[in-house]
Every structure is written in structure tokens, then in C-alpha cells.
C-alpha positions as CSV (number, residue, x, y, z in Angstrom):
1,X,0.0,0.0,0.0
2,X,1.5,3.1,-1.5
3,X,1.3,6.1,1.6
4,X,-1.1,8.5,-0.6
5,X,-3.5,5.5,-0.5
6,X,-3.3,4.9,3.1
7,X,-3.9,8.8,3.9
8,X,-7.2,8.5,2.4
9,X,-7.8,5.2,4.1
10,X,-6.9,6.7,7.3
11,X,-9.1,9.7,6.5
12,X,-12.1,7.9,6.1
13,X,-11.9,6.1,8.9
14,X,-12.0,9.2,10.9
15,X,-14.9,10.2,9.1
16,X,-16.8,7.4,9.5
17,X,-18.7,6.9,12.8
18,X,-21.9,3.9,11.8
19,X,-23.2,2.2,14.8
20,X,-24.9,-1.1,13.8
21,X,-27.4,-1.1,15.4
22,X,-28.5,2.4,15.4
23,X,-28.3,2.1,11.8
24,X,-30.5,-0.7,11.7
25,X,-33.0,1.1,14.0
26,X,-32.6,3.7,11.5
27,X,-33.7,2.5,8.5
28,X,-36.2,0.5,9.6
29,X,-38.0,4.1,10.7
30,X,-37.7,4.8,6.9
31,X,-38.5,1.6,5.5
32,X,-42.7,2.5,5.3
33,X,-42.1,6.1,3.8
34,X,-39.2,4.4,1.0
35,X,-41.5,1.7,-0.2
36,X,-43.8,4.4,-1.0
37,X,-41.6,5.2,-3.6
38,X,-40.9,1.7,-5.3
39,X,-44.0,2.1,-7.6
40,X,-44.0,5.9,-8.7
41,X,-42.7,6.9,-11.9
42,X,-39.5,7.0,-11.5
43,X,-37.8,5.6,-15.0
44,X,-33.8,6.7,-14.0
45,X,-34.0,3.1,-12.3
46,X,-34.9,1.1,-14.5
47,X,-32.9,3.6,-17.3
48,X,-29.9,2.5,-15.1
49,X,-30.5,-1.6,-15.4
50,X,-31.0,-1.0,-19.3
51,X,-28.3,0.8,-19.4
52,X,-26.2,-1.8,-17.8
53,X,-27.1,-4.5,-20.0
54,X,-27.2,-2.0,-23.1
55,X,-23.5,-1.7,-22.6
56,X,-22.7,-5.5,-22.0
57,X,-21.7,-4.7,-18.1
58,X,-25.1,-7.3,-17.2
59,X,-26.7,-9.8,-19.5
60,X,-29.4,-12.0,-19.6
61,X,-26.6,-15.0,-17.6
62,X,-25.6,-12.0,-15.0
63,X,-25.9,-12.3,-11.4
64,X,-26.0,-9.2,-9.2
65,X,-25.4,-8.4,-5.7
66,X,-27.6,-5.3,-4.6
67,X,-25.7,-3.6,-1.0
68,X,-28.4,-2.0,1.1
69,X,-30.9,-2.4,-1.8
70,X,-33.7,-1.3,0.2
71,X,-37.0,-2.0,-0.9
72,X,-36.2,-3.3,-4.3
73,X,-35.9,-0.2,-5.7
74,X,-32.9,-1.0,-8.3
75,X,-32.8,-5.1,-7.5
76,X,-36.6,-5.2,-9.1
77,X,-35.6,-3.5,-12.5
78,X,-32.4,-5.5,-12.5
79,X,-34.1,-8.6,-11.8
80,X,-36.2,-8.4,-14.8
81,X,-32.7,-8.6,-17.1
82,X,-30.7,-10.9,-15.2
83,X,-30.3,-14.1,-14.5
84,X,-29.8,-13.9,-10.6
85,X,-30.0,-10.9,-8.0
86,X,-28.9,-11.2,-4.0
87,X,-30.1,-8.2,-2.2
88,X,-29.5,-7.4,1.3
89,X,-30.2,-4.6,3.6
90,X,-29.5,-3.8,7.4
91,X,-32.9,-3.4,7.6
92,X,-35.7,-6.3,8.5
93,X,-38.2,-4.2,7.3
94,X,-37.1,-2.9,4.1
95,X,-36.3,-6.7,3.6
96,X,-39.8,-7.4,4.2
97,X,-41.0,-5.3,1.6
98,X,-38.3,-6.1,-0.7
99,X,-39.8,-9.2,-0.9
100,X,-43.3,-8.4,-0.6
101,X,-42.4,-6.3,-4.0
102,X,-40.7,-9.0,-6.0
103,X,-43.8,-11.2,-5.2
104,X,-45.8,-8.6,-6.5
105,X,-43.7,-8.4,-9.7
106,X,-44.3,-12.5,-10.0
107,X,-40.3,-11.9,-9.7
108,X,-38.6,-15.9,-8.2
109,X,-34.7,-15.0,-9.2
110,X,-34.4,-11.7,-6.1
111,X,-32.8,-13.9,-2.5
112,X,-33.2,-10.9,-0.2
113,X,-32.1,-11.4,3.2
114,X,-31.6,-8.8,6.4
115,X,-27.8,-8.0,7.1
116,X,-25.3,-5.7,7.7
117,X,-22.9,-5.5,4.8
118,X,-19.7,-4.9,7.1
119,X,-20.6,-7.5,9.7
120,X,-21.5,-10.0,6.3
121,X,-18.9,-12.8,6.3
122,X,-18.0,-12.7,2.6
123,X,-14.9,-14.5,2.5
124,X,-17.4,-17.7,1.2
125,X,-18.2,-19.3,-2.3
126,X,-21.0,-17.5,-1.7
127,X,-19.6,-14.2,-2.1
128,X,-16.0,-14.1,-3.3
129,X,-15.8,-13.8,-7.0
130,X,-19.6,-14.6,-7.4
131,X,-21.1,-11.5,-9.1
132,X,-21.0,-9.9,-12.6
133,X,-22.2,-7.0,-10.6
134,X,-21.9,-5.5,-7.4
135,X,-23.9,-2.7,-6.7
136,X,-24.4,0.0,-4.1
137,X,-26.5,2.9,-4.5
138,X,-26.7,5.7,-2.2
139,X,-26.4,3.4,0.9
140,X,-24.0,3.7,4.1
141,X,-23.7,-0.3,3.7
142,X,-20.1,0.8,2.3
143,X,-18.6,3.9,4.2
144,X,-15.1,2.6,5.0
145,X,-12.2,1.0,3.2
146,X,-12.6,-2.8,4.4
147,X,-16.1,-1.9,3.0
148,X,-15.5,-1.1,-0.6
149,X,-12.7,-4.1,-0.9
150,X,-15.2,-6.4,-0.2
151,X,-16.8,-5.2,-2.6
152,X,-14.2,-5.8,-5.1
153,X,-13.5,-9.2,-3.8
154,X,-17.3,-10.3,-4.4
155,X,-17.3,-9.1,-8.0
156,X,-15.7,-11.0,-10.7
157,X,-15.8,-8.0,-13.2
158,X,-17.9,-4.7,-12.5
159,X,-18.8,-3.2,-9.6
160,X,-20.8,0.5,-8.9
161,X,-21.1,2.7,-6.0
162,X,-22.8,6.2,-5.9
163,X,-22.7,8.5,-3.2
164,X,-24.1,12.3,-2.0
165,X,-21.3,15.0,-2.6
166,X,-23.6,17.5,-1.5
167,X,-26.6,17.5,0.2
168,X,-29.5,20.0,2.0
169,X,-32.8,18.8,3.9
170,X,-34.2,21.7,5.0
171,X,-36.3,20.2,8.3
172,X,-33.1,18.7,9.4
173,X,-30.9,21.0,8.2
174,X,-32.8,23.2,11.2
175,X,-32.9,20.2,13.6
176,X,-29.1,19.9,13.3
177,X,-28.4,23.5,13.5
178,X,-30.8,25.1,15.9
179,X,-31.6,22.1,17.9
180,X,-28.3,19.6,17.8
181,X,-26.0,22.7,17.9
182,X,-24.1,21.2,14.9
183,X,-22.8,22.6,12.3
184,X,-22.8,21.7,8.4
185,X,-19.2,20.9,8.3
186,X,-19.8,18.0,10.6
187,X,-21.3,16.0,8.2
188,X,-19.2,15.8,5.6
189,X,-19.8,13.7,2.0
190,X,-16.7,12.4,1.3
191,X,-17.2,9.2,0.2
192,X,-16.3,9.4,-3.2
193,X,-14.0,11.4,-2.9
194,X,-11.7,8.6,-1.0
195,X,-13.6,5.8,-2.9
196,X,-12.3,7.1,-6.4
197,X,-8.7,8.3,-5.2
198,X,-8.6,4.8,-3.7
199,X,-9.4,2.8,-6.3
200,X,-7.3,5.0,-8.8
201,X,-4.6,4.2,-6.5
202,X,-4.8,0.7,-6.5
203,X,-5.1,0.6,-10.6
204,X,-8.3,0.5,-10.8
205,X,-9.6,3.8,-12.9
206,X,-13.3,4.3,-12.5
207,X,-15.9,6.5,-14.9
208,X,-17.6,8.9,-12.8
209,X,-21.2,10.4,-13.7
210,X,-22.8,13.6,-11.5
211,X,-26.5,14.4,-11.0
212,X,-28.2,17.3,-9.4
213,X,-31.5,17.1,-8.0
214,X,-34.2,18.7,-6.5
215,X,-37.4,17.4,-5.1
216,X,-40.0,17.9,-2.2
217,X,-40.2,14.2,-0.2
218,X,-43.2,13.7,1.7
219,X,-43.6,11.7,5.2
220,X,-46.3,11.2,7.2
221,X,-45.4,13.1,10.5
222,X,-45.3,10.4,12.5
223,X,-42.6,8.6,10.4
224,X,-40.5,11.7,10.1
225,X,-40.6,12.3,13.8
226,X,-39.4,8.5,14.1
227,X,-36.7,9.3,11.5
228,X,-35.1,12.1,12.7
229,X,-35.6,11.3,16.6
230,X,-33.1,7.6,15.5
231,X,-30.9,10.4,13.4
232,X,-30.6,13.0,16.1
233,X,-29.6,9.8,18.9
234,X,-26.9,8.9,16.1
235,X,-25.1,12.1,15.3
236,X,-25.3,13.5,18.9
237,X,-24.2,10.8,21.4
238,X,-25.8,13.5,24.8
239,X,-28.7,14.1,23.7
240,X,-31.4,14.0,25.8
241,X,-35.0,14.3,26.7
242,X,-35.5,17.8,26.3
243,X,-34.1,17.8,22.6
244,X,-36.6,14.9,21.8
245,X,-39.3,16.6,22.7
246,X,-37.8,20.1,20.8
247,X,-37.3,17.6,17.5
248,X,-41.0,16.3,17.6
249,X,-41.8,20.1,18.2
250,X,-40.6,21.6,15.6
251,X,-41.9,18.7,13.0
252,X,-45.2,19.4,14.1
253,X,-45.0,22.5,13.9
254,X,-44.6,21.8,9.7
255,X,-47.5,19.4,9.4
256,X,-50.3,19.4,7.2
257,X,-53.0,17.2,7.6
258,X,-50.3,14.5,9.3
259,X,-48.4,15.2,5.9
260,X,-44.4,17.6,6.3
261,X,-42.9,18.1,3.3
262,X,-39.3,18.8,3.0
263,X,-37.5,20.4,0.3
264,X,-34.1,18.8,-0.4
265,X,-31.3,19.5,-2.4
266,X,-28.5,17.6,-3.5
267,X,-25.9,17.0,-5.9
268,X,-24.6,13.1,-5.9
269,X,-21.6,11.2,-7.5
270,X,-21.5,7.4,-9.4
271,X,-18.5,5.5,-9.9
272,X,-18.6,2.1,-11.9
273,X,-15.3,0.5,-12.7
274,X,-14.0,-2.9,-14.0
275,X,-12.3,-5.2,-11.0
276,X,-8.4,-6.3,-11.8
């Protein structure tokens, strides 16, 4: 390992800060507003898988590994083009209705099971060498070096990652600020960043795509109150009764008709690369 490779390695690793099972707790708060989303128009998904397989990265022999694939949100569209598709998620519940989805879809070839990708024991025939494609979209599951080798090592010729460079909520955004004391520069979106200079490091030179986006999500307020309060216990280690009871406050105080809405802006980064 060359030393400009191990300063990034040793950067992330300062960055990163996941607890397991506060992510798990996490996502499974988000798991009922995300499947919301599996059904609406939204064709860049399925765009992606055809472009995949347009391009000879997939085909109709491929198998794919989906990392954090929530529920079924890319493993569905790929599912329909491939041969074979293991998806996993932390989550129990965005397993749940992963599943429920591919039986909706009459889809048999998605094995979805509930696990953390870091704590995953990989180093089986299951895993090592055992994928034409290992994805990860927009998902912690790979925050960390040992995270993103894995990922090489289960892939026996492409694998993609894509990541937030920039990002602005604007109900947490005040949450963080006014309530958390925390400033934007705490939460930083370097993923990429060390991903890319990584793999370019090791050989490895990936194509990298940008998008910019923004959109209004809506949650019911109960969920969001959920999702923030599991957010807030995650990023601020002392916090305590009182901010609780400031967080569910202030999302109440945005509620329509049990309905927030929160603007959010973002700007986010894909990498997909061949595996040496």
C-alpha cells in the first residue's frame, strides 16, 4: 500500500462513525415512507439496469449483488434482465417489503435477506468472485475501506457505488443547527472522494457520472418524527429528553394534515469501474 492510499484510508476512517445497530434502527423508521416510492414513476431506475445491459456490463446470464438495496428499488428493475439478484439490507423491514415487492412483480430469481454489509462474512463461495455485478447505490452499507474491498473481492468483473457530494434537507438542516448545535461541516460527504482516489490508486480507474436534484419528499409526520428522533440519537451521542421533545416540536409545527414536506437539495456522485 503506497502512503497517498493509506492517507485516504486513514481519513475515512476518521470520518466514519456507523453504529450497527442504530443504523438498523434507522432505516427501519424509513423503511414505510421508502416503499412508498418503489411504484411511482421513476424511470432513471430502471434507465440504469437498461443501461447496464445496453452496454454489456449485465446480461441475460448475469448475477447481481444489490448492497443496502432497500426495498427493491434497483434489484426489481435488474431482476427483470438478469439471471440472478442477492439483495441485502441492514434493515428487517425494508427486507420485508423487498420481498413483498418481488412477489408482487411475480419476480422468483431476487434472494433478499436482512444483514449488515460490514458485519457479512463474505470471504465464502457465496460471495468471493460470485457476481458480474456489485452494486451500491446511495447506501452507508459501504462507508469505510474494508467496505469497498469487499466489494471488489465479491465481484468477478464490474462493480458500482454512488454517493451524496452535496446534500441540503431543509427540516433537518434546522434540527441539526438550531436544535443539535451542529454545524454543516460535521457532516461531511466524502465518500467518493476517498472511494475514487482509492481505487485509482490501486489501478483501478473508475468513470464517474454527476446528478443534481431537487425534489419535495413527503412523510407522514409520525414517520418523520421517528426518523429524525433515531438520526438526532446517532449524530449526537448526549442528547437528551429535552431535545426529543424540541425535534417532535418543531416537525409538528410543519405538518399538514399529518403530511411535512421537505424540500431537499442535493448534488450526488456514481462511480462504476472494471475489478483487476
Amino acid at each position: 500500500m503506497n502512503n497517498l492510499n493509506e492517507t485516504f484510508i486513514n481519513n475515512w476512517k476518521e470520518e466514519r462513525k456507523m453504529n450497527i445497530e442504530e443504523t438498523r434502527v434507522f432505516w427501519d423508521t424509513k423503511a414505510h415512507s421508502y416503499n412508498k416510492g418503489v411504484y411511482e414513476k421513476n424511470q432513471r431506475k430502471s434507465q440504469l439496469a437498461e443501461a447496464f445491459f445496453g452496454k454489456g456490463i449485465i446480461n441475460k446470464d448475469s448475477k447481481v449483488l444489490d448492497i443496502g438495496a432497500g426495498p427493491g428499488n434497483y434489484a426489481i428493475p435488474f431482476a427483470k434482465l438478469v439471471s440472478e439478484v442477492t439483495a441485502l439490507d441492514i434493515s428487517e423491514e425494508m427486507v420485508k417489503y423487498l420481498k413483498e415487492n418481488a412477489q408482487k412483480e411475480g419476480l422468483k430469481n431476487i434472494s433478499a435477506f436482512q444483514s449488515s454489509w460490514e458485519e457479512l462474512d463474505t470471504d465464502t463461495e457465496r460471495f468471493t468472485k460470485q457476481y458480474d455485478l456489485v452494486f451500491a447505490s446511495m447506501t452507508p452499507a459501504v462507508s469505510s475501506y474494508e467496505s469497498l474491498i469487499k466489494m471488489i473481492d465479491a465481484s468477478r468483473s464490474y462493480c458500482y457505488l454512488s454517493g451524496f457530494v452535496y446534500r441540503q434537507d431543509s427540516i433537518w438542516d434546522e434540527i441539526r443547527e438550531k436544535i443539535l448545535k451542529k454545524d454543516k461541516d460535521e457532516e461531511k460527504q466524502n465518500k467518493i472522494y476517498y472511494a475514487f482516489n482509492i481505487l485509482w490508486n490501486m489501478g483501478m480507474h473508475p468513470e464517474i457520472e454527476y446528478y443534481e436534484r431537487e425534489h419535495i419528499h413527503t412523510y407522514e409526520t409520525e414517520d418523520l418524527i421517528d426518523m429524525y428522533t433515531q438520526k438526532a440519537k446517532s449524530s449526537a451521542k448526549d442528547i437528551g429528553k429535552e431535545e426529543i421533545e424540541q425535534i417532535e416540536k418543531f416537525i409538528r409545527s410543519k405538518e399538514d394534515n399529518n403530511i411535512v414536506e421537505e424540500n431537499m437539495k442535493s448534488k450526488s456522485a456514481a462511480l462504476i469501474w472494471k475489478v483487476l
